[in-house]
Kinemage of the C-alpha trace (Angstrom):
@kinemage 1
@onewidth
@group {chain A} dominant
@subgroup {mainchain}
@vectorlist {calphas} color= white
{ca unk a 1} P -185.345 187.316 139.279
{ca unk a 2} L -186.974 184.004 138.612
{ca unk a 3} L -189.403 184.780 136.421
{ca unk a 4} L -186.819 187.076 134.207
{ca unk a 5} L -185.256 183.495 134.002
{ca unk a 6} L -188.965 182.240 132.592
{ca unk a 7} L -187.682 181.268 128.886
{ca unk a 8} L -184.715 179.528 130.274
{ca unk a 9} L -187.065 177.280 132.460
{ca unk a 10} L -188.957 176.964 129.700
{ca unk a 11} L -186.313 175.546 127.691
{ca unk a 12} L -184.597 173.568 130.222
{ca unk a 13} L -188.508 171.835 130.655
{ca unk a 14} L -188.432 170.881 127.164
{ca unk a 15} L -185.364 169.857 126.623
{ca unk a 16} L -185.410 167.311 129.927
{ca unk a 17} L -189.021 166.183 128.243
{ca unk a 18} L -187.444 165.409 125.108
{ca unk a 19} L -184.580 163.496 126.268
{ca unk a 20} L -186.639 161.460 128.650
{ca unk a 21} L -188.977 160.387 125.768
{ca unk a 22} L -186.395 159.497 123.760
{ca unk a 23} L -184.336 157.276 126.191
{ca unk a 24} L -187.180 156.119 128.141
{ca unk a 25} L -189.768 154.778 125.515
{ca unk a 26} L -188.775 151.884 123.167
{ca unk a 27} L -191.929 153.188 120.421
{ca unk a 28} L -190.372 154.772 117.502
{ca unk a 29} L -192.746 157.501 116.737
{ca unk a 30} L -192.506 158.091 120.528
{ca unk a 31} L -188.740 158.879 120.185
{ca unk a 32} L -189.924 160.811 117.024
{ca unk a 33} L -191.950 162.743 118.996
{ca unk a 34} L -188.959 163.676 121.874
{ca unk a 35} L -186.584 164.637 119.184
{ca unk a 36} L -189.091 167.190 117.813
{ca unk a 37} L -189.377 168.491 121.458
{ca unk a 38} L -186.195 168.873 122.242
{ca unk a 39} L -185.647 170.200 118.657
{ca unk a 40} L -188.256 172.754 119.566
{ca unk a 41} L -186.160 174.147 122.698
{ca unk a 42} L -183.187 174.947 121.093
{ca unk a 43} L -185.086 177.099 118.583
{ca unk a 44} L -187.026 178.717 121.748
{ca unk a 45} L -183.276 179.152 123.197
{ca unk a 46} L -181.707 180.197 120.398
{ca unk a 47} L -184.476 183.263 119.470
{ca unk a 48} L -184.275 184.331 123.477
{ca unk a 49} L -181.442 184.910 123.440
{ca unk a 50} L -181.629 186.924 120.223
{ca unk a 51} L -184.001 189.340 122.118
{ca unk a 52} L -182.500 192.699 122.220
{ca unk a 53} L -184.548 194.843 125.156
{ca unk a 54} L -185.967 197.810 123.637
{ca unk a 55} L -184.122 196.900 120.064
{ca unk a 56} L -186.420 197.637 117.091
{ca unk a 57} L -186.031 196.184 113.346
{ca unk a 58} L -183.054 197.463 111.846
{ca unk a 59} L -184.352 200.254 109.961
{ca unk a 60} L -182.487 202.977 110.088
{ca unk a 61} L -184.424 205.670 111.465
{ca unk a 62} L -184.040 209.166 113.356
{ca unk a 63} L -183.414 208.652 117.344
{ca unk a 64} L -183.107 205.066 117.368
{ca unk a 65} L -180.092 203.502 118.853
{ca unk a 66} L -180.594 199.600 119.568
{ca unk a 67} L -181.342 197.442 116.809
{ca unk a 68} L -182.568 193.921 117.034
{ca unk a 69} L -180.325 191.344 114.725
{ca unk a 70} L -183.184 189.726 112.414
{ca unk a 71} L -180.364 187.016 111.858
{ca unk a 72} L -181.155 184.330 114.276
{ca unk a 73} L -184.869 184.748 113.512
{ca unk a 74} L -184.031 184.145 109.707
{ca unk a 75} L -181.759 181.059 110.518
{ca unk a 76} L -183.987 180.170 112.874
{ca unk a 77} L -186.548 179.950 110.236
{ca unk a 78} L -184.550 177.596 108.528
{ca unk a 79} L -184.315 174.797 111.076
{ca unk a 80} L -187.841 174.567 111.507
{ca unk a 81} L -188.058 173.718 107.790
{ca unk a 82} L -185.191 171.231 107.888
{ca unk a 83} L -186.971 170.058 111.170
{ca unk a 84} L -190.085 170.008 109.681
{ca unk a 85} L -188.276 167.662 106.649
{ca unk a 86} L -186.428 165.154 109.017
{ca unk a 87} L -189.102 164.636 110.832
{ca unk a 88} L -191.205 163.834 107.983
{ca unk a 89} L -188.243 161.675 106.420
{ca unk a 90} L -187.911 159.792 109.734
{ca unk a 91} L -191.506 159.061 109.611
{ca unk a 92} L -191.548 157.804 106.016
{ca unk a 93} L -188.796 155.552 107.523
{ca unk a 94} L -191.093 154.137 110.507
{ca unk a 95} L -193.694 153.643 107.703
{ca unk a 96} L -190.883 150.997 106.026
{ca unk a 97} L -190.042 149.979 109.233
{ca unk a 98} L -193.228 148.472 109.982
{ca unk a 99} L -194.217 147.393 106.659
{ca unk a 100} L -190.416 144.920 106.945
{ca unk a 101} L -190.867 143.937 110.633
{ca unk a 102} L -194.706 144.434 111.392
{ca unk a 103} L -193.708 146.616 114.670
{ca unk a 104} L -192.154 149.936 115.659
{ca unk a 105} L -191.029 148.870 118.588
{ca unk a 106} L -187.460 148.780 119.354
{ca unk a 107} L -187.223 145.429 121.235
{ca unk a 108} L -189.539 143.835 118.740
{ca unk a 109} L -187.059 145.176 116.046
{ca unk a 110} L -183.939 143.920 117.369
{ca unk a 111} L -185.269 140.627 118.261
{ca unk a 112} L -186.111 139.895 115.218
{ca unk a 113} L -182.466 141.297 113.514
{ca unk a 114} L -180.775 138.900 116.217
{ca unk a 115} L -183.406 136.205 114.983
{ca unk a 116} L -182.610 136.432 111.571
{ca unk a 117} L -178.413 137.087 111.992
{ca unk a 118} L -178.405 134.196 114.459
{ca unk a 119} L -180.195 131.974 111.885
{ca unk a 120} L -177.394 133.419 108.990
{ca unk a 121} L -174.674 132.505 110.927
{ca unk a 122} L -176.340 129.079 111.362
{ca unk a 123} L -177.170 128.716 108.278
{ca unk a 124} L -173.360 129.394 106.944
{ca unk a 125} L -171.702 127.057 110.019
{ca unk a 126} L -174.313 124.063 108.548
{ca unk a 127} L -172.980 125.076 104.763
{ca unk a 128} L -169.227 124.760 105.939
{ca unk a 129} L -169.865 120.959 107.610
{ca unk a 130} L -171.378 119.830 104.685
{ca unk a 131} L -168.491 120.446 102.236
{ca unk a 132} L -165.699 118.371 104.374
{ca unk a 133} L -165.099 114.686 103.272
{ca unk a 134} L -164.411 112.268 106.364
């Protein structure tokens, strides 16, 4: 029984890997690296459960009665080249990321956005004094 279950707990391990690496590390290639996981066990789930038992390719043939659909392989195929791309595009990204803010961590980031928008707004409230005549 538990072992027929064996590419559900598969899938299940992955997934819980990938979320905790995305929500529990603050390093942006780190959180890369979850998503891809977790990206990884939906494809796993999704071709599992596209398994026919005892299905064959679909070509029609004499005594043959199950077929296996080769439509969630083929779209299958798909995502892992549009994985494949966002991963690479969100990796280009981390490469701009730490060329602007020298870090790709995510406290280190937003430290220094509420740095600089703190410094804006002070910046604008110091413009607004000067302009008024007493």
């Amino acid at each position: 029984m538990l072992m027929g279950l064996f590419n559900n707990w598969v899938v299940i391990l992955l997934m819980m890997i990938g979320l905790y690496i995305v929500i529990a590390h603050g390093n942006l290639i780190k959180k890369i690296i979850g998503l891809t996981i977790f990206q990884t066990s939906v494809f796993i789930f999704y071709i599992s459960m596209a398994k026919v038992d005892g299905g064959t390719a679909p070509i029609l043939m004499d005594k043959i009665t199950a077929y296996s659909n080769p439509l969630p392989h083929v779209l299958i195929l798909t995502a892992i080249v549009v994985g494949i791309s966002t991963t690479a595009l969100g990796l280009a990204l981390l490469i701009r990321i730490k060329e602007s803010y020298g870090s790709i961590e995510e406290e280190d980031i937003q430290k220094q956005d509420l740095l600089a928008q703190s410094e804006q707004e002070q910046g604008k409230h110091d413009s607004n004094h000067g302009d008024k005549i007493t």
